[in-house]
RODO-2510 file (C-alpha; in nm, 4 decimals, decimal comma):
residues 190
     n   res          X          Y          Z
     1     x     2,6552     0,9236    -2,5154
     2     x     2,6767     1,0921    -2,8734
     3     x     2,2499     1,0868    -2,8395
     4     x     2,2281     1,2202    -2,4793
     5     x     2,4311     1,5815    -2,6499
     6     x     2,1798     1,5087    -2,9393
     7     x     1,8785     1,5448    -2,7518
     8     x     1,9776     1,7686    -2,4736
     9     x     1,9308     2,0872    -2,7087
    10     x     1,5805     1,9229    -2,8071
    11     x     1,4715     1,9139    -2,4155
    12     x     1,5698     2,3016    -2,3515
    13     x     1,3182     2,3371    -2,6581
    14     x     1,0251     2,1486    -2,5335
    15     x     0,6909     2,3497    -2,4702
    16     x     0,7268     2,3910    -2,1204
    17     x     0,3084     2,3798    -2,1378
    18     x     0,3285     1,9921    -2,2070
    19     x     0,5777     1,8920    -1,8994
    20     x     0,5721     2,1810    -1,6823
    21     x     0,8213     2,5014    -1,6583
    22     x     1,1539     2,2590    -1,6298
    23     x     1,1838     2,0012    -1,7694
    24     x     1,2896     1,7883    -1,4746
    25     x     1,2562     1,3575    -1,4658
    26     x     0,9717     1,3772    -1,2380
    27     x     0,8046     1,6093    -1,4507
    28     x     0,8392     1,4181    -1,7493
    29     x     0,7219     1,1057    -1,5115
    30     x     0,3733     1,2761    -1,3895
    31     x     0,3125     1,4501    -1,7763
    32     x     0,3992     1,0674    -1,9365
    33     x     0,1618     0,7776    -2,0491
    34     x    -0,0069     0,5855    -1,7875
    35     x     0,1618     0,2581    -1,9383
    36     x     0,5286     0,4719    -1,9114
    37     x     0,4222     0,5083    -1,5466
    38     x     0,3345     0,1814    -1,5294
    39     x     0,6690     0,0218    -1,7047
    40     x     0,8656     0,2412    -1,4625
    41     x     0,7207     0,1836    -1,1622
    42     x     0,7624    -0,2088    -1,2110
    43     x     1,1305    -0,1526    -1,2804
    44     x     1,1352     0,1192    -1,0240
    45     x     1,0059    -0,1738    -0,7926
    46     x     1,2447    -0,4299    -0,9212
    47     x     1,5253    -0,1963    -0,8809
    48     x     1,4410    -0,1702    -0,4770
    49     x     1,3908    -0,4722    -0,4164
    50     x     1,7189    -0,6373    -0,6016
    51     x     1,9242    -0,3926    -0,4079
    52     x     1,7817    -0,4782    -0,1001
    53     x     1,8381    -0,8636    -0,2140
    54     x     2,1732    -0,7580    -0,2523
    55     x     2,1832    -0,5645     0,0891
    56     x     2,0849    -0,8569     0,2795
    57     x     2,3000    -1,1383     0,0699
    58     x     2,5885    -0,9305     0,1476
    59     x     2,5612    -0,9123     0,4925
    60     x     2,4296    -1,2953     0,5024
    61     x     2,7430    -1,4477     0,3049
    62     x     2,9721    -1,2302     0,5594
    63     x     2,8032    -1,3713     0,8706
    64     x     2,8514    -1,7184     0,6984
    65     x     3,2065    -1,6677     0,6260
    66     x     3,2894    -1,5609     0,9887
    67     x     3,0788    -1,8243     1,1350
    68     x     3,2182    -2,0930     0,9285
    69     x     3,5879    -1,9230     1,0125
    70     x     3,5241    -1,9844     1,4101
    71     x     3,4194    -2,3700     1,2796
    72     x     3,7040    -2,3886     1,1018
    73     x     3,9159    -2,3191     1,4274
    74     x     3,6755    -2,5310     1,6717
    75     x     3,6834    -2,8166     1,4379
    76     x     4,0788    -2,8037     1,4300
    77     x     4,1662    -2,7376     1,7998
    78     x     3,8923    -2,9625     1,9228
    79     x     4,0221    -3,3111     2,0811
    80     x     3,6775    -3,4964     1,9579
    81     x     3,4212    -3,5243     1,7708
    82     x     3,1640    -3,4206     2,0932
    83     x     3,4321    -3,1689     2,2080
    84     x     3,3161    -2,9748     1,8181
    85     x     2,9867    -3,0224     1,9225
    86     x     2,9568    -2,8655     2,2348
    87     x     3,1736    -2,5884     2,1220
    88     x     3,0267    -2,4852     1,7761
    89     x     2,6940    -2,2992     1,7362
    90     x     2,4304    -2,3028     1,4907
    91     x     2,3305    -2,1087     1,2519
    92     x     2,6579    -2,2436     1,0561
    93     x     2,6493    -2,4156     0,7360
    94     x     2,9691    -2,6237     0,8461
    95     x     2,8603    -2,7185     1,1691
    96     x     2,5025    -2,8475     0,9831
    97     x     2,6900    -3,0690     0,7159
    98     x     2,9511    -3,1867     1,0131
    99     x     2,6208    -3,2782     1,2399
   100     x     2,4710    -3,4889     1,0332
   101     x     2,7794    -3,6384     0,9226
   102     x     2,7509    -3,7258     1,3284
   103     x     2,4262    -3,7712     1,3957
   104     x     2,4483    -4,1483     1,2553
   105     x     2,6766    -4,2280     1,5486
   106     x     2,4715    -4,0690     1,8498
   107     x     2,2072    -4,3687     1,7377
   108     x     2,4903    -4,6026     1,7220
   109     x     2,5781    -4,8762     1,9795
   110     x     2,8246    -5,0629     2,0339
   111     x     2,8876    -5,3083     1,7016
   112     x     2,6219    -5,1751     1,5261
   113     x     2,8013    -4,8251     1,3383
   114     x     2,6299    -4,6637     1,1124
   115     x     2,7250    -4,7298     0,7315
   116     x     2,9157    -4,5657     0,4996
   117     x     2,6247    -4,4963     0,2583
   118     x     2,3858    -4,3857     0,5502
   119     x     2,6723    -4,0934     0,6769
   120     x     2,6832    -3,9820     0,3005
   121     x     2,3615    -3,9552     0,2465
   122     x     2,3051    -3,7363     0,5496
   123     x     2,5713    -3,5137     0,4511
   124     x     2,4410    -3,4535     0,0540
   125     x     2,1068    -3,3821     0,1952
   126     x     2,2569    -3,1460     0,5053
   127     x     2,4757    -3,0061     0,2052
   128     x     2,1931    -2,9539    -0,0366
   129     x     1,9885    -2,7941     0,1933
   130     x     2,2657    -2,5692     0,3377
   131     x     2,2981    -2,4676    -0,0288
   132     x     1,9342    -2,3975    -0,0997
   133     x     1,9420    -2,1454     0,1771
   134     x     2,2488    -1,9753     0,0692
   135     x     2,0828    -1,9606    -0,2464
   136     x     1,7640    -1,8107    -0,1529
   137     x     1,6447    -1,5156    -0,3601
   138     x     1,9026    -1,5548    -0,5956
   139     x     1,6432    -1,6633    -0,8674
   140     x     1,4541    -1,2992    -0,8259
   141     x     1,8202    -1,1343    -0,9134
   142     x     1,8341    -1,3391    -1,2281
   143     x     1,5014    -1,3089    -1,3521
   144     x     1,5209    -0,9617    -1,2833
   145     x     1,8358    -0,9334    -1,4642
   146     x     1,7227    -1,0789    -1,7750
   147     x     1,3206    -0,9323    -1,7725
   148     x     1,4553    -0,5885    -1,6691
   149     x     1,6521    -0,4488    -2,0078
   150     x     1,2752    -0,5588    -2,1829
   151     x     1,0535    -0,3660    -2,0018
   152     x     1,2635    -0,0854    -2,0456
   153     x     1,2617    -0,1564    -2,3501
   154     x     0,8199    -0,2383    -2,3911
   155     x     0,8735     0,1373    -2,2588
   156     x     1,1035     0,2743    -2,5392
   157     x     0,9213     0,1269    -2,7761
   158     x     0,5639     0,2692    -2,6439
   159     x     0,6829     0,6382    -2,5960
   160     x     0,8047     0,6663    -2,9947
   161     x     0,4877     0,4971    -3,0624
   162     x     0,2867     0,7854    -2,8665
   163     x     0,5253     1,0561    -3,1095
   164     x     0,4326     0,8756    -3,4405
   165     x     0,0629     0,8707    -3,2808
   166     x     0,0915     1,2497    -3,1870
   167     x     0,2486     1,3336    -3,5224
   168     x    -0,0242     1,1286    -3,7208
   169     x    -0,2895     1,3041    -3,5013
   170     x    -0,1033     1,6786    -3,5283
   171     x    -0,0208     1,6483    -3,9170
   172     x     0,2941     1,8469    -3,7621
   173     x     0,6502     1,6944    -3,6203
   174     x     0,7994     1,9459    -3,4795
   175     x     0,9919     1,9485    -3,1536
   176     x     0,6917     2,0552    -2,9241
   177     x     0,4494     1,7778    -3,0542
   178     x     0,7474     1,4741    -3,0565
   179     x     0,9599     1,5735    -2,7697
   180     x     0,7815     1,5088    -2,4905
   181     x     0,6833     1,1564    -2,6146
   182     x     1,0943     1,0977    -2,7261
   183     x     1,1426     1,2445    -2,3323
   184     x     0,9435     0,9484    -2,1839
   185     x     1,1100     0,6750    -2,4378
   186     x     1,4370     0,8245    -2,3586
   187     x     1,3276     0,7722    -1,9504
   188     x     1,2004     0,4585    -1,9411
   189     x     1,5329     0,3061    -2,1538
   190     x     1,7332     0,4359    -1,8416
***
């Protein structure tokens, strides 16, 4: 905070000839160094679609909830095991697991029931691949996460490069040569 009311007076004193006649964010973006554009247009992009990620896991873990809610009730007030069949409705995670947990005994006949092993192998593999959908996406959210704060920081770290460059190039490092350069650091770290 104590450098945003540091460089706020610099910004009013920026020659509006290098970023326009305000000195607005979008300004800065179009007047700024086709690798700043770059670096924050990638985060820009990441930024859209995590939210969106988040959008639709939101709204996918509710649906879950209050599917697997009306299970929960079926699988209670239901007399049998077919009865919670016939009554329950994919797309559920619950009902998934509890059908193949089944499914062994719809093959079975008579004295031949399924084994123990065979019903709890079909419910870790119903389980893990309930899970894997549940967990779709969530990889993108973490890498973005973690690569994010970098690139902002690749960006940072290229704009004060571009004022030492300017000042080397200038011989002069005052406000108007440096702050426009110190404007698209000070961007792309946001």
């Amino acid at each position: 905070m104590y450098l945003f009311l540091l460089v706020t007076p610099a910004f009013a004193q920026i020659d509006s000839s290098s970023i326009g006649e305000e000195s607005h964010i979008l300004q800065i973006f179009w007047a700024s160094d086709p690798i700043i554009k770059l670096t924050l247009l990638i985060l820009i992009g990441f930024s859209i679609v995590s939210w969106a990620i988040i959008l639709y896991k939101h709204r996918e873990l509710k649906r879950l909830k209050d599917s697997s809610a009306r299970f929960h009730t079926i699988f209670w007030k239901a007399a049998t095991l077919k009865d919670i069949a016939k009554r329950a409705a994919p797309p559920n995670p619950l009902f998934s697991i509890f059908r193949a947990g089944v499914s062994p005994f719809d093959n079975a006949s008579g004295d031949n029931s399924p084994k123990f092993d065979t019903i709890r192998h079909s419910i870790h593999r119903a389980t893990a691949d309930e899970v894997e959908k549940i967990e779709r996406y969530i990889p993108f959210l973490a890498t973005t996460a973690s690569a994010s704060p970098f690139i902002g920081l690749f960006g940072t770290v290229w704009g004060i490069l571009a004022a030492f460059w300017q000042i080397g190039q200038t011989g002069s490092s005052s406000l108007s040569v440096v702050g426009p350069h110190i404007a698209e650091s000070l961007i792309a770290t946001a």
